[in-house]
Backbone as CSV, one residue per row, in Angstrom:
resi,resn,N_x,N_y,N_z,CA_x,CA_y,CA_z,C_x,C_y,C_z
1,UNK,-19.099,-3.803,27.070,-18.398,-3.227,25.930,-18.226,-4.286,24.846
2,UNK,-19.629,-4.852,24.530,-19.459,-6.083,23.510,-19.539,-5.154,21.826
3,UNK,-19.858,-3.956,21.975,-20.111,-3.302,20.997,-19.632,-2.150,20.029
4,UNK,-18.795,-1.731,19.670,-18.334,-0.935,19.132,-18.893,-0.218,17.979
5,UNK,-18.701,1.094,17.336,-19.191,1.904,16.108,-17.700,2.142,15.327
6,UNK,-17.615,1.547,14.176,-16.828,2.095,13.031,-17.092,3.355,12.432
7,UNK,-16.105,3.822,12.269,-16.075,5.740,11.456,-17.555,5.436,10.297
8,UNK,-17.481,4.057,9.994,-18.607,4.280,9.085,-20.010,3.643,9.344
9,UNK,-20.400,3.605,10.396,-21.111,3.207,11.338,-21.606,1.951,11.954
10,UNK,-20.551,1.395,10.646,-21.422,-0.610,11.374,-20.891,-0.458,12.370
11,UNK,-21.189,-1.649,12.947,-21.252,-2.132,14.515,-20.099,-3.815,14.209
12,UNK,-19.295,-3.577,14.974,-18.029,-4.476,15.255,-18.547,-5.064,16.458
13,UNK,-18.747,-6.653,16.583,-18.673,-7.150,17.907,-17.381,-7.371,18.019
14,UNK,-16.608,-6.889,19.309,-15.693,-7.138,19.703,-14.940,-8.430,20.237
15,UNK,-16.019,-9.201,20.792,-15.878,-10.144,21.411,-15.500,-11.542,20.062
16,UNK,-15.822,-10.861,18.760,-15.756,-11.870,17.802,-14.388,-10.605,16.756
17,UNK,-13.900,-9.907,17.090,-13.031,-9.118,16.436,-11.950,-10.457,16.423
18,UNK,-11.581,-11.183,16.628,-9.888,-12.255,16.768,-10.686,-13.552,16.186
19,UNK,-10.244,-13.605,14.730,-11.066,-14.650,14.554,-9.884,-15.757,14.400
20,UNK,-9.757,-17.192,15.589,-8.475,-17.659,15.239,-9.210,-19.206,14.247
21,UNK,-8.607,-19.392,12.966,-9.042,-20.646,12.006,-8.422,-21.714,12.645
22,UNK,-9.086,-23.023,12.021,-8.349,-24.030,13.024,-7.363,-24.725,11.725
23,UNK,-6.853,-25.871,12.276,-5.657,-26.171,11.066,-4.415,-25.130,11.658
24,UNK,-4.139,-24.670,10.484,-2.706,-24.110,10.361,-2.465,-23.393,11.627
25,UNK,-3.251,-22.927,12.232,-3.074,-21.789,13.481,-3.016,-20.330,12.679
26,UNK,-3.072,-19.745,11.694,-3.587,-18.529,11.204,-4.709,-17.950,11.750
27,UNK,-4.347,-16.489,12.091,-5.128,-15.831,13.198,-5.682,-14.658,11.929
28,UNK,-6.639,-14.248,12.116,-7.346,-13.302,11.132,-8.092,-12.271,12.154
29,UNK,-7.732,-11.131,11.940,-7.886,-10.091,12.980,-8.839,-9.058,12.606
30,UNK,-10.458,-8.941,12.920,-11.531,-8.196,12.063,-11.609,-6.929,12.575
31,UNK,-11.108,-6.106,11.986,-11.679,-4.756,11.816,-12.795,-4.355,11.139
32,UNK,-13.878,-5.513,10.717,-14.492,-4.562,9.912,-14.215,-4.523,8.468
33,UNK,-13.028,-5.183,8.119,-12.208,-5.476,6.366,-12.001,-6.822,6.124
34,UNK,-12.878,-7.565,5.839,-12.731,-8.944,5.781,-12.903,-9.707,4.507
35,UNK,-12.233,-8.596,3.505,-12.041,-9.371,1.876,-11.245,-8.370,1.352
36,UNK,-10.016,-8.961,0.348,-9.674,-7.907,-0.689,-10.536,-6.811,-1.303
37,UNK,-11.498,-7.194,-1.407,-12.691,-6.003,-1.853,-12.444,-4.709,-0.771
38,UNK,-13.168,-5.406,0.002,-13.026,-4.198,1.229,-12.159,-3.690,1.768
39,UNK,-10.533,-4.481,1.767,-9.744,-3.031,1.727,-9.510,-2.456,0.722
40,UNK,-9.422,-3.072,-0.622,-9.276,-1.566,-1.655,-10.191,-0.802,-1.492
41,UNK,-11.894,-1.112,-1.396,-12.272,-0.044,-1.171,-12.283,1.175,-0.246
42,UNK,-11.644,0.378,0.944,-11.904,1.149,2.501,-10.743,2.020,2.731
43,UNK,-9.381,1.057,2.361,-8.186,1.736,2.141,-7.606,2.145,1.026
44,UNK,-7.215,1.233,0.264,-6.558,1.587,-0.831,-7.114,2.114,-1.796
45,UNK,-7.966,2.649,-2.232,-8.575,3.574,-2.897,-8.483,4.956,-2.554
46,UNK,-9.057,5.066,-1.410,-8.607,6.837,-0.520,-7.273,6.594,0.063
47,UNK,-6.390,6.108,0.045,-5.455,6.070,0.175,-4.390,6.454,-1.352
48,UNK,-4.970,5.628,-2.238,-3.726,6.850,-3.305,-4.307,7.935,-3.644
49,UNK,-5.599,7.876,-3.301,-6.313,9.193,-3.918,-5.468,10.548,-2.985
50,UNK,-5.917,10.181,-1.595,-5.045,11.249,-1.259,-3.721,11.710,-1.194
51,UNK,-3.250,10.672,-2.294,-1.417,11.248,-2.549,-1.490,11.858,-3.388
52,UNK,-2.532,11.420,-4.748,-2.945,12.002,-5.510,-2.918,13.217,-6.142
53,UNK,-3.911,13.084,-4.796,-4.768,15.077,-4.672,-3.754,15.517,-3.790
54,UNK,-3.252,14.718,-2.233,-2.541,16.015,-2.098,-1.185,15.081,-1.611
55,UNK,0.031,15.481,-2.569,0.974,14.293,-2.056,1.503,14.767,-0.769
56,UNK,2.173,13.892,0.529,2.608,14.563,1.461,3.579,12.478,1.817
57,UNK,4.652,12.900,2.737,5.088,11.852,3.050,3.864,10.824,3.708
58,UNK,3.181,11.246,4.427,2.317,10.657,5.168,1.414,9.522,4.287
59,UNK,0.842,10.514,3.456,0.098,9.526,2.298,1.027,8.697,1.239
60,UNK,2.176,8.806,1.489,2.704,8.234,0.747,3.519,6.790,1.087
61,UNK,3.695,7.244,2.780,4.058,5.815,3.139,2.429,5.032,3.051
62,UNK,1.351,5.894,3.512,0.293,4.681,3.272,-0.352,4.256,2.149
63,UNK,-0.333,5.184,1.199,-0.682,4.269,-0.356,0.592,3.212,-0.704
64,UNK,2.031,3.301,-0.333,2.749,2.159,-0.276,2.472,1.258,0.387
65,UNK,2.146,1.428,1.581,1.793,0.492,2.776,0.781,-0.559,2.282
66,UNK,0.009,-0.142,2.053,-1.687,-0.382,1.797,-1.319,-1.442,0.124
67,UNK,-0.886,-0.588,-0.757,-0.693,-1.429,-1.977,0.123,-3.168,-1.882
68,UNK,1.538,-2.472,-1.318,2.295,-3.358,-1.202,2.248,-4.591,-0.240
69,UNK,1.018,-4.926,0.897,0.411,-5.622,1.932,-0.450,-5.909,1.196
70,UNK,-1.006,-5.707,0.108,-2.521,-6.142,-0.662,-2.368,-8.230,-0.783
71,UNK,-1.044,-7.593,-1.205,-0.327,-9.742,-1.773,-0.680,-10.343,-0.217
72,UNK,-0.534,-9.774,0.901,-0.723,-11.105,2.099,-2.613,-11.210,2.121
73,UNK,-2.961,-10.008,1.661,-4.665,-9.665,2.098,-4.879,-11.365,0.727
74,UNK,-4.435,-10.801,-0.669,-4.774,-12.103,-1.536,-4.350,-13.329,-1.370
75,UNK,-3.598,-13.497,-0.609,-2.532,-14.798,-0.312,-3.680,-15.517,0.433
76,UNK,-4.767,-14.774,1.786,-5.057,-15.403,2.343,-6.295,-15.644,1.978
77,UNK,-6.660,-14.819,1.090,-7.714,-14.622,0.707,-7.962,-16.305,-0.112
78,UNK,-7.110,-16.232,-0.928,-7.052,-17.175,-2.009,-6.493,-19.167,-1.119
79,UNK,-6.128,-18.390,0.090,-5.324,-20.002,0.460,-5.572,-19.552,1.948
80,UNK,-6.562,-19.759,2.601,-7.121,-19.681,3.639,-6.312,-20.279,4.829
81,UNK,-6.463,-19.983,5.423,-5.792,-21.073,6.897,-4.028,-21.365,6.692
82,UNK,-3.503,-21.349,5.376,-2.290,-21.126,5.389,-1.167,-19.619,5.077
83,UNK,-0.388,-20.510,6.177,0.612,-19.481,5.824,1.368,-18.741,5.035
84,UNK,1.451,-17.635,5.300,2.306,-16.650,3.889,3.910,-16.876,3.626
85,UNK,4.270,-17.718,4.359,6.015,-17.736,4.719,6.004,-18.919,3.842
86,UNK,5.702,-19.989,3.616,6.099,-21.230,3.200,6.593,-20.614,1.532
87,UNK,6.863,-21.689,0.999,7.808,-21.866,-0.382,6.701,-21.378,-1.696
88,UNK,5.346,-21.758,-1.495,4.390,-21.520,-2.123,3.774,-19.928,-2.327
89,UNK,4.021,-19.624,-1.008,3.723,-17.931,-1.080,4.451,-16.999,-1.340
90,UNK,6.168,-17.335,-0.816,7.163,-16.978,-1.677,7.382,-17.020,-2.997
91,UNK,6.753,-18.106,-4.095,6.991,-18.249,-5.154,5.604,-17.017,-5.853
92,UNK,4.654,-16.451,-5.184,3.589,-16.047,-5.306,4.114,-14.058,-5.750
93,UNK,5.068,-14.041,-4.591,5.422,-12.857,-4.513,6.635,-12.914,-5.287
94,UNK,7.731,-13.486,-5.694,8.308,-13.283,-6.752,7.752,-13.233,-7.768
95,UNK,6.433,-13.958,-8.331,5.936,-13.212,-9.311,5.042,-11.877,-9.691
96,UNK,4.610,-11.896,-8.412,4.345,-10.558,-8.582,5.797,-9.185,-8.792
97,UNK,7.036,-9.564,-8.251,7.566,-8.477,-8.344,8.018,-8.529,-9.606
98,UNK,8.460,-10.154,-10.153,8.717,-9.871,-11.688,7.763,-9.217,-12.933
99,UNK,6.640,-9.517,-12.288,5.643,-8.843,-13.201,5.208,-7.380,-12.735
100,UNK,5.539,-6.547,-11.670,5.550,-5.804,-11.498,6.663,-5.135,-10.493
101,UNK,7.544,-4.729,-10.989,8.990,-4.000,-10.092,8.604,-2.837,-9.630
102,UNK,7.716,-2.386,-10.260,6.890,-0.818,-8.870,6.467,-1.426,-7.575
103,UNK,5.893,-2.650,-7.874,5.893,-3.121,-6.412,6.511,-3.373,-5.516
104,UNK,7.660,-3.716,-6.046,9.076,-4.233,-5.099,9.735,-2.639,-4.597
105,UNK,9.104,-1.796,-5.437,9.824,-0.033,-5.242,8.591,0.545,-3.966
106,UNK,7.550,-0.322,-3.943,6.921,0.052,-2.935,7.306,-0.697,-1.608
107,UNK,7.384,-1.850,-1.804,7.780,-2.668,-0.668,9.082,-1.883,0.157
108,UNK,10.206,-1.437,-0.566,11.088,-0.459,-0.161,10.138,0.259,0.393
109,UNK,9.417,1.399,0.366,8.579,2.608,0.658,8.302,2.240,1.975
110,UNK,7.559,0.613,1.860,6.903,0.713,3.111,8.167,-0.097,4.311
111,UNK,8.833,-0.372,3.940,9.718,-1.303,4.778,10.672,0.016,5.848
112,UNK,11.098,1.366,4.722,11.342,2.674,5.242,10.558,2.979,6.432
113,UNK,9.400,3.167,6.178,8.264,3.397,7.041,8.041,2.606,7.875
114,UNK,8.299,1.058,8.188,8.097,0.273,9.431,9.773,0.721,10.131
115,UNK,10.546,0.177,8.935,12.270,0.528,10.181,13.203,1.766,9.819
116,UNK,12.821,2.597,9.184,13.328,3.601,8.881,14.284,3.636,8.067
117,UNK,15.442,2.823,8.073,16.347,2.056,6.956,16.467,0.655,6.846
118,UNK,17.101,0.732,5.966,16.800,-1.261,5.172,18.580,-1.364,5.224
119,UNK,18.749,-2.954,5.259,19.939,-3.112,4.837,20.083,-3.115,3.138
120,UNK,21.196,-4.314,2.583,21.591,-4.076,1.063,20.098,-5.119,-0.219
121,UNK,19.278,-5.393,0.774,18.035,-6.093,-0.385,17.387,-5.234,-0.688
122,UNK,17.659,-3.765,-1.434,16.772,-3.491,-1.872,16.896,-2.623,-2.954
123,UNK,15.878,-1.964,-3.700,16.151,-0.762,-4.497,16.511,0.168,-4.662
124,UNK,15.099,0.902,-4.063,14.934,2.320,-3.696,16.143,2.805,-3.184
125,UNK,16.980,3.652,-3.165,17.839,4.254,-2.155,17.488,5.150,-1.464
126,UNK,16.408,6.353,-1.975,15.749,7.527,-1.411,15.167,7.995,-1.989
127,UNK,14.224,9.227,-1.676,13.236,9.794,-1.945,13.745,11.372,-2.040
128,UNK,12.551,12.210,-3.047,12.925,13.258,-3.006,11.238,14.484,-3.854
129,UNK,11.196,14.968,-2.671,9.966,15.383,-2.936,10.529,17.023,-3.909
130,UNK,9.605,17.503,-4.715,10.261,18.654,-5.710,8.586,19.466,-6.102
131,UNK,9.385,20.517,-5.959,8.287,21.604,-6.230,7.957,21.169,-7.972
132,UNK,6.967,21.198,-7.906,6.923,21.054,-9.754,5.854,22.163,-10.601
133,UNK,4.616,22.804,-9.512,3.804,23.447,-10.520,3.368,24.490,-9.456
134,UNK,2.706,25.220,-9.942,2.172,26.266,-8.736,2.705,27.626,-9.063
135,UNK,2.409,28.069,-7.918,2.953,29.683,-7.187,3.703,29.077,-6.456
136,UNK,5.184,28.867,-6.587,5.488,28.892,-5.010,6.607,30.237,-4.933
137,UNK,6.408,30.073,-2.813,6.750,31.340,-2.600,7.913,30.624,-1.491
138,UNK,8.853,31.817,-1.230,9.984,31.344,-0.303,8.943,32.361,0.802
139,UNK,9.698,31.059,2.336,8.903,31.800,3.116,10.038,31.557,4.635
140,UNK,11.346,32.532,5.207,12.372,32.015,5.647,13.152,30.813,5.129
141,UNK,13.066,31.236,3.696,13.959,30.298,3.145,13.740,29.025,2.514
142,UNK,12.624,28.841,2.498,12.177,27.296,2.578,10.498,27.558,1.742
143,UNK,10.520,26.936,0.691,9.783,26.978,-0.871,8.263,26.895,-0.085
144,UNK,7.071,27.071,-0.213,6.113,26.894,0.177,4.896,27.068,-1.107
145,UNK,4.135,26.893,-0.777,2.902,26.583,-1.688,3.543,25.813,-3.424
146,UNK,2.674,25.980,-4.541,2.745,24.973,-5.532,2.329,23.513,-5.618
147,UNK,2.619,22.567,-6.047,2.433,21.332,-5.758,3.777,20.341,-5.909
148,UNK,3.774,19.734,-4.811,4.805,18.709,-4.741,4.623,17.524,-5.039
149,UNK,6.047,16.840,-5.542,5.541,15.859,-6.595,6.881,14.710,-5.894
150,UNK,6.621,13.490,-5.768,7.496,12.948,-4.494,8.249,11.543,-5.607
151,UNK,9.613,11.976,-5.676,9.906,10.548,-6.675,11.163,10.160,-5.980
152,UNK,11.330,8.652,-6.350,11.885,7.802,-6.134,13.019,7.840,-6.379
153,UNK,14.094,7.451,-5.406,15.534,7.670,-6.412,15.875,6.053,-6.069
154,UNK,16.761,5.761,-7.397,16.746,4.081,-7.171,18.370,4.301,-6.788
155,UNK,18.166,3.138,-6.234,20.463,2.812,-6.691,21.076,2.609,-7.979
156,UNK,20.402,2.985,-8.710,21.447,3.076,-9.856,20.917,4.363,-10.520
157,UNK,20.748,5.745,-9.382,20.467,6.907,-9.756,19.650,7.460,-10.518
158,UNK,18.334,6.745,-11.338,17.449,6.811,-12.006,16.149,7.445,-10.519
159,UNK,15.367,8.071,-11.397,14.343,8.817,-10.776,13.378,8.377,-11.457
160,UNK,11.922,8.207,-10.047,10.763,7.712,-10.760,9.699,8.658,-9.882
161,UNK,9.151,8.979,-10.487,7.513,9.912,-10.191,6.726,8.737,-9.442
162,UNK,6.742,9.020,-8.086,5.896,7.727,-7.043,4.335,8.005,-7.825
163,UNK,3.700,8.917,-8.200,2.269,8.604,-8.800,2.173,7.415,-9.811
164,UNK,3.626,7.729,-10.836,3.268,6.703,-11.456,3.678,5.279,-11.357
165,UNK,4.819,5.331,-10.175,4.586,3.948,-9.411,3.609,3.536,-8.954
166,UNK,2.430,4.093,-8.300,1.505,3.708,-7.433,0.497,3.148,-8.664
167,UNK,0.557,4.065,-9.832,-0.518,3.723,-10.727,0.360,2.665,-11.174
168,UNK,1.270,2.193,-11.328,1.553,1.070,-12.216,1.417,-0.481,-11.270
169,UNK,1.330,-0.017,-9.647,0.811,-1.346,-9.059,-0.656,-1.177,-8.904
170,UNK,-1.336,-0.277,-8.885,-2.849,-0.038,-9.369,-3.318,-1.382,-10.333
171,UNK,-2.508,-0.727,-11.510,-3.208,-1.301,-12.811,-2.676,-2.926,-12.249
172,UNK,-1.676,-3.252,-12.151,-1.369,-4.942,-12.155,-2.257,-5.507,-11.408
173,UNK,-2.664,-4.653,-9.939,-3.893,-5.573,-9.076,-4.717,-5.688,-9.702
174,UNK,-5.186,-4.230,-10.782,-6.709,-4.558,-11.243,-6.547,-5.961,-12.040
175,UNK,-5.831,-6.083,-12.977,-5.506,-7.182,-13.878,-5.887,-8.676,-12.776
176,UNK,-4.187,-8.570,-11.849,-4.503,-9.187,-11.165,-5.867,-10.067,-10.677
177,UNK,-6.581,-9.426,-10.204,-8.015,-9.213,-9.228,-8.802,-8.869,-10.226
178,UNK,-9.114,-8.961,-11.480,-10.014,-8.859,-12.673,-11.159,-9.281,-12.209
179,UNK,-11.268,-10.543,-11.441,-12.936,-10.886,-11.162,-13.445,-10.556,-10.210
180,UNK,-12.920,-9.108,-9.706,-13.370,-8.364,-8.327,-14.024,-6.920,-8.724
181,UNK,-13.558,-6.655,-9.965,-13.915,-5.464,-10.815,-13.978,-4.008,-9.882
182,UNK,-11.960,-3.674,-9.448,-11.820,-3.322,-8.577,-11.620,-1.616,-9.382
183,UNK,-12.500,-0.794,-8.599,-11.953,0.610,-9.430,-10.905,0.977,-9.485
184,UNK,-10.750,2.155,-10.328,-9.551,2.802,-10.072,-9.379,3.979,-9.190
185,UNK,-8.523,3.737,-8.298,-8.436,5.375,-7.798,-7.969,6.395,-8.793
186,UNK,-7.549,6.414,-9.515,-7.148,7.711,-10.342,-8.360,8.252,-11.627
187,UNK,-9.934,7.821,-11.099,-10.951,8.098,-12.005,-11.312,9.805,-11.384
């Protein structure tokens, strides 16, 4: 069983899937996604697309998931063999959230989604998905068909449309990652 098939048909040797670097002790774990390139394309691309097209909690913790994990994929990308914890990578991700606070509204999203609640570091307070366009029909009580549209409620009671959170950490990676000439999911 040295061999495996990916959904998209390469071939994974298994036996070389744990790739451990020497130096720092940073362990790099191959699925098959072994550059920022390749997970936006593999994930994060069909990943907001399908919140997109069809929003549902599910896709929504993983276009958070996926966006907001992109900074450790570049961290290592960019600084190999070291670690993401030190003072340097911290200073990496405060600028990203100052230059982009949808991100820090995702990091909430996904932090929900690993522990279900957060203590007092954070934004987001909750979520609230809302019928917005369609036919919809009551069906025992409870709204069905139309399209649902999933926004953010912060702690200081302001509401944000998660599409256009997702597109507003979209656009900063592309910026970001300019010499990767990364598409957009929302084409």
């Amino acid at each position: 069983m040295d061999q495996a098939s990916r959904s998209d048909g390469d071939n994974v040797n298994l036996a070389q899937s744990v790739i451990m670097s020497p130096g720092q002790g940073v362990t790099y774990i191959d699925f098959g996604l072994n550059s920022v390139a390749e997970l936006w394309d593999r994930l994060i691309v069909p990943g907001v697309r399908a919140f997109v097209q069809e929003p549902s909690a599910r896709s929504a913790f993983e276009a958070a998931l996926s966006l907001w994990h992109l900074h450790d994929w570049v961290w290592h990308e960019r600084h190999p063999d070291e670690d993401n914890h030190g003072s340097r990578s911290n200073a990496y991700r405060t600028w990203l959230l100052a230059a982009c606070p949808e991100l820090g509204w995702l990091r909430d999203v996904a932090d929900a989604d690993k522990h279900r609640g957060f203590g007092s570091n954070h934004t987001v307070g909750g979520a609230e998905p809302h019928s917005v366009s369609g036919t919809a029909q009551r069906l025992m009580g409870v709204s069905v068909g139309g399209r649902v549209a999933y926004f953010l409620v912060m702690n200081d009671g302001s509401h944000h449309d998660l599409a256009a959170v997702l597109q507003a950490a979209v656009e900063l990676w592309r910026i970001e990652l300019a010499d990767k000439n990364l598409r957009s999911p929302f084409l």
